[in-house]
N, C-alpha and C positions, 0 to 999 in steps of 0.2 A: 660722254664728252661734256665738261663744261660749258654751260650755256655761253655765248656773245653776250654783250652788253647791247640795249638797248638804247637809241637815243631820240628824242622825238626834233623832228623836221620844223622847217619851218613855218610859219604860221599860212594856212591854204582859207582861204574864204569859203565855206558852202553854201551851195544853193539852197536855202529854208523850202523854197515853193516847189522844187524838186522832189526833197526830199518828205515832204509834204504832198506830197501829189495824190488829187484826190479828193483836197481838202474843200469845201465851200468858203465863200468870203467871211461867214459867220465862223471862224475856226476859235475854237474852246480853247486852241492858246492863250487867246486875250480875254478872256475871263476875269474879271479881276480879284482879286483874292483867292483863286483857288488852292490848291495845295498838288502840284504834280512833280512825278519822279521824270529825271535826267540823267542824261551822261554827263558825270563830271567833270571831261575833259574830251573837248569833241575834235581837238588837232591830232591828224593821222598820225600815228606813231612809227616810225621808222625801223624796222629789225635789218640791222646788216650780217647776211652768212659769210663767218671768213672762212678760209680756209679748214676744209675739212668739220666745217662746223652740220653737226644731223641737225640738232634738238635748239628749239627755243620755248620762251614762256613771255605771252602776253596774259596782262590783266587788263580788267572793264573795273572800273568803279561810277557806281550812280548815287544819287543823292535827292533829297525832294527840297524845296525851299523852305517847308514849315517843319515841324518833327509830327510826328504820324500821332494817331493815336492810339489805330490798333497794329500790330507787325502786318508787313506787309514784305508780300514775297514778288519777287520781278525775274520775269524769263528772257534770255538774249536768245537770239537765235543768227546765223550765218543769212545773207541775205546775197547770194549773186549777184542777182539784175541791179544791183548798187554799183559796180562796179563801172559804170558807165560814166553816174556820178561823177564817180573820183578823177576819170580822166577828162572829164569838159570841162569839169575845176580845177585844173592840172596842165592841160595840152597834154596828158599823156595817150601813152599806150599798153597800159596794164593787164594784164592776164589774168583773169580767174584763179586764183591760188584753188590748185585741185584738192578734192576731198580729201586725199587720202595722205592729205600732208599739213590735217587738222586735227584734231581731237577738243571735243568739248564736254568732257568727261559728266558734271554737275553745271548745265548750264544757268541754275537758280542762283537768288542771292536772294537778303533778306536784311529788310530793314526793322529792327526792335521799334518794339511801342514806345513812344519820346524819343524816338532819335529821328534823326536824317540822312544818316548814310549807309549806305548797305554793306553787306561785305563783299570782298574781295570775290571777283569770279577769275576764273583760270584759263587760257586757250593756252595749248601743247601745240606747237609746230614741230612734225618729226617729216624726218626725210627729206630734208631740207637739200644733203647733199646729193640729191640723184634728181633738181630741180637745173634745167638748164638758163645757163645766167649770158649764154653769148649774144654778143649785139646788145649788153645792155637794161636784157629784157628784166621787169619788175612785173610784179605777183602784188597783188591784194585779197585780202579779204573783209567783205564789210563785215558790220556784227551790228543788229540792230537790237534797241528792247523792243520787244513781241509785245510781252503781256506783263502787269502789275494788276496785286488785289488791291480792290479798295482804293485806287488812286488812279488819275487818267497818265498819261504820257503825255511831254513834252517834246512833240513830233519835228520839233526845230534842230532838238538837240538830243535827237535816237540812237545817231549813228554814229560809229566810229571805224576808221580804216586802219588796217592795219597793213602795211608796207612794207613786203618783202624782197629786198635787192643784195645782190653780192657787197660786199665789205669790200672797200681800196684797202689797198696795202698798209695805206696810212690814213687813220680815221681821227684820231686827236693825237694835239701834240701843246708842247708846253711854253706858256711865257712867261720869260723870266725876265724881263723889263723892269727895275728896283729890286731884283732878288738876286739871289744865286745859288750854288748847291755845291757843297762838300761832301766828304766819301768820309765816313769813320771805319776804316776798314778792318773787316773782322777778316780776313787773310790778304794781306798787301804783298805775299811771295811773289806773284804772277808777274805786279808793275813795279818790283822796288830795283830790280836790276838788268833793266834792257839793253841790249848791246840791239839788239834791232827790236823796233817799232814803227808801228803804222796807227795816227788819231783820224778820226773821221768822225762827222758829222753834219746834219743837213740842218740849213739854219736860214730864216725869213727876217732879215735886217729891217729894222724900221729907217732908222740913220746912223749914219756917223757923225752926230754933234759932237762929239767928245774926240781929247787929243788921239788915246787908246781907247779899244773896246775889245774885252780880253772873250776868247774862245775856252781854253780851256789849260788845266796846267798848275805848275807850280812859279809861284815868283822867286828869280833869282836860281832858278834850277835849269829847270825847261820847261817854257812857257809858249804858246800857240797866240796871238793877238793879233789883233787888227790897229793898224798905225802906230807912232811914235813920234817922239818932239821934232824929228827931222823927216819922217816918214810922210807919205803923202796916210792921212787916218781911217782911207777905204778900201786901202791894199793892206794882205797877209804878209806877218813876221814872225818871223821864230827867232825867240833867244833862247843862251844859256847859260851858266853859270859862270861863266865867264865874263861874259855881258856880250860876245862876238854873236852878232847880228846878222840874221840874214831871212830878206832880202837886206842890201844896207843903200842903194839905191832905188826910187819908185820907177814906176813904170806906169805912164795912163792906160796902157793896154791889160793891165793889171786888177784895173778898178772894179771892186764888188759891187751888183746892182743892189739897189733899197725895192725892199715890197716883194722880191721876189725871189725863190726857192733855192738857195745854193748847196748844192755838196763840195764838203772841201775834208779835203785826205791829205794829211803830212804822213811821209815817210822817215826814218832814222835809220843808219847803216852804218854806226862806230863813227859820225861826224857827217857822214854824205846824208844831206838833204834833197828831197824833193815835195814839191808842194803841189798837189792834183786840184782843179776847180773846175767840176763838173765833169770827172771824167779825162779834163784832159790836163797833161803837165804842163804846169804856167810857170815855174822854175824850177833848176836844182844846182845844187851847191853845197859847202861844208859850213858845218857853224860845230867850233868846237867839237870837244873827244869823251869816250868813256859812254858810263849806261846811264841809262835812265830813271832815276828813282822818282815812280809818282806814287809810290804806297806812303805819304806820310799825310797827318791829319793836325790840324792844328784851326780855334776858330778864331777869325778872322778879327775879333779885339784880343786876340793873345798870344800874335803871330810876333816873336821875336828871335830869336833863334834859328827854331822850324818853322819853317813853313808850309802850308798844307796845299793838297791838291784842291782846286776848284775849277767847277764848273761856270761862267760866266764874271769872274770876279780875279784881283789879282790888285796884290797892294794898297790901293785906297777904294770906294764905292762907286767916286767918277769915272772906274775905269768899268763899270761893268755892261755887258750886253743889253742890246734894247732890242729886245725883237724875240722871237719866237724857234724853238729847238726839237729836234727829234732823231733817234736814229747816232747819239752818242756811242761811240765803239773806241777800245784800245786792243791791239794785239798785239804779242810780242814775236813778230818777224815781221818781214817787209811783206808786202802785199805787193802784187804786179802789177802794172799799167792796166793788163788785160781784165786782171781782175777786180780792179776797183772802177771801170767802165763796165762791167757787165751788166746785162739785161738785169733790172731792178735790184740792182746792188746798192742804191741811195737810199732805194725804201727798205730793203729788211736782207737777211741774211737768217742762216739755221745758228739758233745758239751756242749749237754745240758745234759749231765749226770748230777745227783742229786751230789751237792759240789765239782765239778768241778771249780775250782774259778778263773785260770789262763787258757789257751792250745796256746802255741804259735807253730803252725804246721813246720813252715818255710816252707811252701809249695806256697810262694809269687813270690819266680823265678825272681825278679829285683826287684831295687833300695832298701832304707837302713830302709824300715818299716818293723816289721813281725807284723802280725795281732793276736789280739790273740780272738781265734774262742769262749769263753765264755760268757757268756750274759754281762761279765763286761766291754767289751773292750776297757781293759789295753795293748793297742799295744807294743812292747817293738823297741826299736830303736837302731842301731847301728851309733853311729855320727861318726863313721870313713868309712862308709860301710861297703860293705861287698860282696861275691862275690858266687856265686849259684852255683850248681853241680847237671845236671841232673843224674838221678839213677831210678832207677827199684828195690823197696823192696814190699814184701820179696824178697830176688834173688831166681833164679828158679833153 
């Protein structure tokens, strides 16, 4: 099983004199000039198990202030009774990460003569999924340096915790605030001729300053947007090639919240519209006739003619999204009321769902690709980047 990604939490304060404990007021920390090894980074690091995930890999790295003179070898060791630590520093309630769901295969490391940093040490998390995660419950384990030759320890900054809890559904996701993202499609059969369609997508609005703020689509085809020159700018439009509009009156009952998490699913059925927000149907209606072509590619200074699918963009740059995305899907049939309310259907779906034909997660976490998890893989790309937002959905 491919490892999870790693991310490290936020910044937790430790208790020195804790972890210290033991020490007299004369403590050989303050020494001045000496030369002692550390943990390079002493913020717990956070490991999330997602689904069906066994196996993970944490690293220690240490370091001394000065470069050594002669090599110099340092041993980590698991420390339990830390675990206490962690949660007074915390307000938590963490569990001893049990033995048998560690491996610390070569727990040495070594720092060359003139250097400062050691190498890389390894801890194996196996068995990850036979941990139980209900209620919430997290697992740590601490990892202390023990012993170093030739050099004392840096007893402030020994330890590190290592944070073991289930994965949300939704762990990062993308913002495209001054970006946006086009599809160069290396098989566009799937979206170039829909006679039914369903767009969907979960998205965290910052604002609607702007007249438009485009969702997703093609300009002058069919296009998914928020507002227009008559439209109130925080309620959903669908046009199409036509230019027939719809909604073409607003609605304040209508109105999408700023700051906070929406799912919204347009349907397509040979002209019958409907628009889902959050599950529930906020209107339907016909806009226009015929399929749906969004297999075309075109960039956005050489759109004349054709014009290409984008994600957060459409016609000019003032009209693009400001706020944060995840959970992009196109299929080519209708989806059901039923089944676009179901139990975490905002947060994920199986890839290979039956006419599933696009799913760009934005669950990539760096640089300007998102992947899109369909059997088609039509990546979509954002050529100006783009910049990630770790999150925890559903929130709890």
């Amino acid at each position: 099983m491919k490892p999870s990604y790693a991310t490290v939490c936020g910044t937790v304060v430790l208790m020195a004199a804790v972890l210290a404990s033991g020490c007299k007021r004369e403590d050989p920390d303050r020494t001045e000039f000496s030369n002692r090894v550390f943990m390079t980074d002493v913020t717990p690091v956070r490991l999330l198990v997602e689904r069906e995930t066994t196996e993970l890999e944490g690293l220690l790295t240490a370091r001394t202030a000065k470069p050594v003179g002669s090599p110099v070898t340092i041993t980590y060791a698991a420390d339990e009774s830390l675990v206490s630590v962690y949660n007074d520093s915390n307000a938590a309630a963490a569990l001893p990460l049990p033995a048998e769901n560690y491996q610390m295969t070569d727990p040495t490391a070594e720092i060359p003569a003139g250097g400062i940093s050691a190498s890389e040490c390894s801890v194996h998390f196996v068995g990850l999924d036979a941990l139980d995660f209900s209620e919430d419950q997290t697992y740590v384990l601490p990892v202390r340096l023990s012993a170093a030759s030739g050099v004392d320890i840096l007893t402030s900054r020994s330890v590190n915790f290592f944070v073991i809890r289930e994965a949300a559904l939704i762990n990062v996701v993308g913002d495209i605030e001054g970006s946006y993202l086009d599809v160069d499609w290396k098989d566009p059969s799937p979206v170039s001729s829909m006679q039914q369609m369903t767009a969907e997508a979960l998205v965290r609005f910052r604002n609607f300053d702007r007249e438009i703020t485009t969702l997703m689509g093609v300009e002058g085809k069919f296009l998914i947007r928020i507002g227009d020159s008559s439209f109130p700018s925080d309620q959903i439009q669908v046009t199409n090639g036509s230019y027939s509009k719809f909604p073409t009156v607003g609605n304040a009952a209508n109105a999408l919240p700023t700051n906070e998490w929406v799912h919204i699913a347009v349907t397509y059925d040979a002209g019958k519209l409907c628009i889902y927000v959050n599950g529930k149907l906020q209107s339907s209606g016909t806009c226009g006739y015929g399929a749906i072509n969004w297999g075309t590619y075109a960039p956005i200074d050489q759109e004349q003619s054709t014009r290409g699918f984008h994600i957060g963009y459409s016609y000019e740059r003032k009209r693009e999204l400001a706020g944060e995305i995840a959970e992009v899907r196109i299929w080519n049939r209708v989806l059901t009321a039923e089944e676009i309310a179901a139990p975490d259907h905002f947060y994920t779906v199986d890839p290979s769902s039956e006419n599933l034909v696009a799913y760009w997660k934005f669950n990539d976490g760096a640089g300007n690709v998102v992947r899109d998890w369909s059997p088609y893989g039509n990546d979509a790309t954002a050529p100006e980047g783009m910049k990630w937002t770790q999150v925890e959905l559903p929130e709890k």
